[in-house]
N, C-alpha and C positions, 0 to 999 in steps of 0.2 A: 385033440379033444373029441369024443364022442356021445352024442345028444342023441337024447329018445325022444319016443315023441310026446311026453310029459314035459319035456324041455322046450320043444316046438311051440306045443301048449301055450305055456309058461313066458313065453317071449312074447307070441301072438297076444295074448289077453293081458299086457303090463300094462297096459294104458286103463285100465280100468283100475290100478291102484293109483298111476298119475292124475286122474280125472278126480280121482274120489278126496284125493290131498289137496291137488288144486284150488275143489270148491269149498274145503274145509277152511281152509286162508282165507279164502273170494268173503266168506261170511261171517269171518272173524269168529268160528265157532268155537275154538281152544281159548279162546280170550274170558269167559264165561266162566271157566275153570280154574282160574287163575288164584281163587280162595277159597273154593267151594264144592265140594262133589253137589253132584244135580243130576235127577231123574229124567229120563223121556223126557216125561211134562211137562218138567220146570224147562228144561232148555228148549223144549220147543215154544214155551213163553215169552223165552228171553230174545228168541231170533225170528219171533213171528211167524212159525212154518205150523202147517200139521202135526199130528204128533204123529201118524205111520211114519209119513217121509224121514222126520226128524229120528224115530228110531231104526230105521234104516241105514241112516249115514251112522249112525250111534255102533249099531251091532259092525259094521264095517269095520269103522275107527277102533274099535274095541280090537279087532279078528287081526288087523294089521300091524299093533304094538303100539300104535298112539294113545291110548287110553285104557285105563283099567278099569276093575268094577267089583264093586262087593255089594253084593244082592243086587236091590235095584239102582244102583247110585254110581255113577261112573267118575272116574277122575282124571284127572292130567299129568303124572308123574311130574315131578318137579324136577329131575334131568330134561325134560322138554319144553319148560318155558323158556330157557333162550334162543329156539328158535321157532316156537308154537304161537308165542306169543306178540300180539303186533306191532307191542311201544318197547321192546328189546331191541337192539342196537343189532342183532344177527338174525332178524326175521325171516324166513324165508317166504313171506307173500309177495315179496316184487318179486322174487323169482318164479314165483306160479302166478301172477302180474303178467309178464312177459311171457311164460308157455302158451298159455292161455287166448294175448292176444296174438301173438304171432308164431312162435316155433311150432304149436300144435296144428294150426291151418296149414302151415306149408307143408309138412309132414304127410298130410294124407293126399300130397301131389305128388313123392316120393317116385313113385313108379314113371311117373312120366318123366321127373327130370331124368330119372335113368335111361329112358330111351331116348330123349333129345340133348343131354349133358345140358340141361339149362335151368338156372331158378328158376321157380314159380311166384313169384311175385304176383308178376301179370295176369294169371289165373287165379289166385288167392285174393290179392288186392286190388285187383282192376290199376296197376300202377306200377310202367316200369322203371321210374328210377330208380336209384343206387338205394340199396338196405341200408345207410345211414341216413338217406334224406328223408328215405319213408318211416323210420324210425324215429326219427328226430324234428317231426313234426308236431307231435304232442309234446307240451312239457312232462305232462303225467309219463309219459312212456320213457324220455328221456330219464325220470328217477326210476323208474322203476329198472332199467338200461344198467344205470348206473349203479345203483345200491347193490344188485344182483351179482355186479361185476366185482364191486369191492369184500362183500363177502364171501365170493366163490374165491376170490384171491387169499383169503386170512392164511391156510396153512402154507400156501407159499410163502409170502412174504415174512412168516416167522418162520422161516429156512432161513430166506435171502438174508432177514438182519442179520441171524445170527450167527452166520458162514460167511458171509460178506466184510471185507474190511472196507466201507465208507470212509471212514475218516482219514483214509490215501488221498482223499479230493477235495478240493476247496468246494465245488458246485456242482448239485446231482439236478438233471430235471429230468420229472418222468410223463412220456408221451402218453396221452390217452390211458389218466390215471383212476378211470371209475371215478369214487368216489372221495380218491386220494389216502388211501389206506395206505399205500407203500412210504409215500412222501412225509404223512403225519410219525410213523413209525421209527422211520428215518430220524427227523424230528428230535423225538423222544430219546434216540438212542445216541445222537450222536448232534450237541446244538451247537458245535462250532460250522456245519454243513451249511451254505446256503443250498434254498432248496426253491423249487419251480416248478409248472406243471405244463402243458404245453396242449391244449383241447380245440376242436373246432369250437365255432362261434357258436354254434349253435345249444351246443353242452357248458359254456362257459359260464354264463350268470348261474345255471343250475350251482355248478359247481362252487363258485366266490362264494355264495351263500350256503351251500354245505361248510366249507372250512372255517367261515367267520361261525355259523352257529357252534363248531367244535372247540371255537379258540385261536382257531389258528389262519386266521385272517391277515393279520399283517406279518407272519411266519414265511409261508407260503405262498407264493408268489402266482398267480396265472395268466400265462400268454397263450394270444390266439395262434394256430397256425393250423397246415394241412401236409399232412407228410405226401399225398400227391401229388398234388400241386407243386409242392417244392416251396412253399412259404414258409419258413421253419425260422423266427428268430430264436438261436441255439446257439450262437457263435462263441457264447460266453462261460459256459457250461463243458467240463473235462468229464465228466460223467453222463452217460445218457441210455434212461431204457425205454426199448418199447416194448410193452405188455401186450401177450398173449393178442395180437395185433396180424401180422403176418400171415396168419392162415388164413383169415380175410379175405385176402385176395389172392390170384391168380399166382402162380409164378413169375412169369413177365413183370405182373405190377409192382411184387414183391422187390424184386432187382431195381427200377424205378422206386420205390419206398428208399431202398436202402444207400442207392444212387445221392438220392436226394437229402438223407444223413449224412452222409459221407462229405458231401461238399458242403452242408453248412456247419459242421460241427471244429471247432479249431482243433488243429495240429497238435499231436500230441493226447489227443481227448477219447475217451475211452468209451464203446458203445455196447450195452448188453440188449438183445432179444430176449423175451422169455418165452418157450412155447413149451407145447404137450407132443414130442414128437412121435411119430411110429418107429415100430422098432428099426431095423435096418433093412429086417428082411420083408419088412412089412406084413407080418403074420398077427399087427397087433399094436397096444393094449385095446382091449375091445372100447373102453370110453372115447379113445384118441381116432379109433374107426369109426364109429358112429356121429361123433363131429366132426367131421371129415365127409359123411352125408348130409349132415345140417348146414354144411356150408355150400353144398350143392343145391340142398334147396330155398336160399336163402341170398347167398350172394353172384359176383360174378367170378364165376370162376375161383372162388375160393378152396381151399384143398389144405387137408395136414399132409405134412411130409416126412422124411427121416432125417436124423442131423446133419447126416452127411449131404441133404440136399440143401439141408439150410446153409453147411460150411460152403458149400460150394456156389452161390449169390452172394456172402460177405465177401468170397474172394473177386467175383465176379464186378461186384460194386467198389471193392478198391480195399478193403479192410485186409490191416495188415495183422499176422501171426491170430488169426481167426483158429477159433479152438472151441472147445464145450466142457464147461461147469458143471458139475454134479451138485447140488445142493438137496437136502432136507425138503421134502414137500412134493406138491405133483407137478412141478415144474421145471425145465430145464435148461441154464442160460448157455446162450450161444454169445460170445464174445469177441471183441474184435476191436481193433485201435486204428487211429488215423496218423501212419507217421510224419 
């Protein structure tokens, strides 16, 4: 690939369309538009700003594809209120939620974790523990955490149903389920499964109370545990995933993660990984490289890898005839059994 430097440009100045979406969620401004085209005026009424500022963000939004406009009256295309909009099940504001409070500070420490190979926490937040404890201090952040995580998952996991044979297993539990999108899915597609979810404590009441608001409260089952630690009641369970989880951390911790599946999972029981991996020669896909730096400025030692590095820790951790799933979506499972 060959980049000019309209390209260079182009990269350098993105964050001025990420900021400007951001704050457009942050103020629930597409939410106004929901029945009504509205002028400057009226919408800077409606969200108590100025009317320059307010047409500022207006001519932006307009320039970027998020909104239209016929004379003076701009609109919201209606392809964009399921995720413009804030009381839609696929919003995307927890997700500019969370850039906002944490991936975009760390981000512009970037340079320095690259010359010390270390997060930035400690300079961003005045705070070096673990990015799930600093995380998982707010509830608010906690949904926002998690909502972010179960809608970034939707195209995958309608891969996974639909290429997946489930109903091979009496018992699916899925580790560190978001917002439990895969398991509800599950669910629906297949009710003779029992099903589980397996969260730190700290995400867990979030969570009992996501699924009973869904329905599916006494469906779905949730247990505490920590795949670190090694405290994993799992024993029960022939099927088990963990989600987009593993880049997380280190390689070393990763082999301990998967150590730690390995022995609590019964004999016979079958374990899928899902990650975003880089290619093999590592030239790539540019999304899977770039989180691959977000996990450097954000965790310890967290890193994406290639399949082949991931096959090669299942094998490590004890997983037998470890192998890789191709499925539908942006996702790709790494599989492995305990014989």
């Amino acid at each position: 690939m060959t980049l000019n430097k309209q390209d260079v440009v182009n990269h350098m100045m993105g964050f001025f369309q990420a900021k400007a979406v951001t704050a457009a969620l942050s103020l629930k401004l597409f939410d106004h538009f929901r029945d009504t085209d509205l002028s400057a005026e009226q919408l800077a009424d409606k969200i108590d700003a100025p009317l320059r500022s307010t047409e500022q963000m207006l001519i932006a939004l307009h320039a970027m594809g998020y909104l239209t406009k016929q004379d003076d009256l701009y609109q919201l295309p209606a392809q964009h209120h399921s995720f413009l909009l804030s009381d839609e099940p696929m919003w995307l504001g927890w997700l500019g939620r969370h850039i906002d409070t944490f991936l975009y500070p760390l981000w512009g420490e970037l340079s320095s974790a690259v010359k010390s190979d270390t997060n930035q926490r400690e300079a961003v937040f005045g705070d070096n523990r673990s990015w799930f404890d600093i995380l998982y201090q707010n509830p608010d952040d906690v949904a926002d955490f998690q909502e972010f995580l179960g809608k970034f998952a939707a195209p995958f996991i309608e891969g996974f149903v639909k290429d997946y044979d489930f109903s091979q297993h009496h018992s699916f539990l899925d580790i560190g389920s978001g917002i439990g999108t895969l398991p509800i899915a599950v669910a629906n597609a297949h009710p003779g499964v029992s099903l589980a979810i397996c969260e730190l404590p700290q995400a867990s009441a979030f969570l009992r109370d996501k699924l009973g608001e869904q329905g599916y409260g006494d469906r779905i089952e949730v247990v505490e545990g920590d795949v670190i630690a090694g405290n994993l009641p799992i024993g029960n369970y022939d099927l088990i995933h963990l989600g987009w989880m593993l880049h997380d951390y280190a390689p070393e911790t990763q082999v301990t993660i998967l150590k730690n599946i390995y022995n609590a999972m019964p004999a016979g029981g079958r374990f899928i990984a899902s990650e975003t991996p880089l290619n093999d020669d590592k030239s790539g896909p540019e999304f899977t490289a770039l989180l691959s730096l977000n996990m450097l400025v954000s965790t310890d030692g967290g890193i994406e890898s290639s399949s082949e590095e991931y096959l090669a820790r299942f094998h490590e951790a004890g997983f037998s005839n470890a192998r890789i799933l191709e499925i539908p979506g942006p996702r790709t499972l790494i599989v492995g059994e305990k014989a």
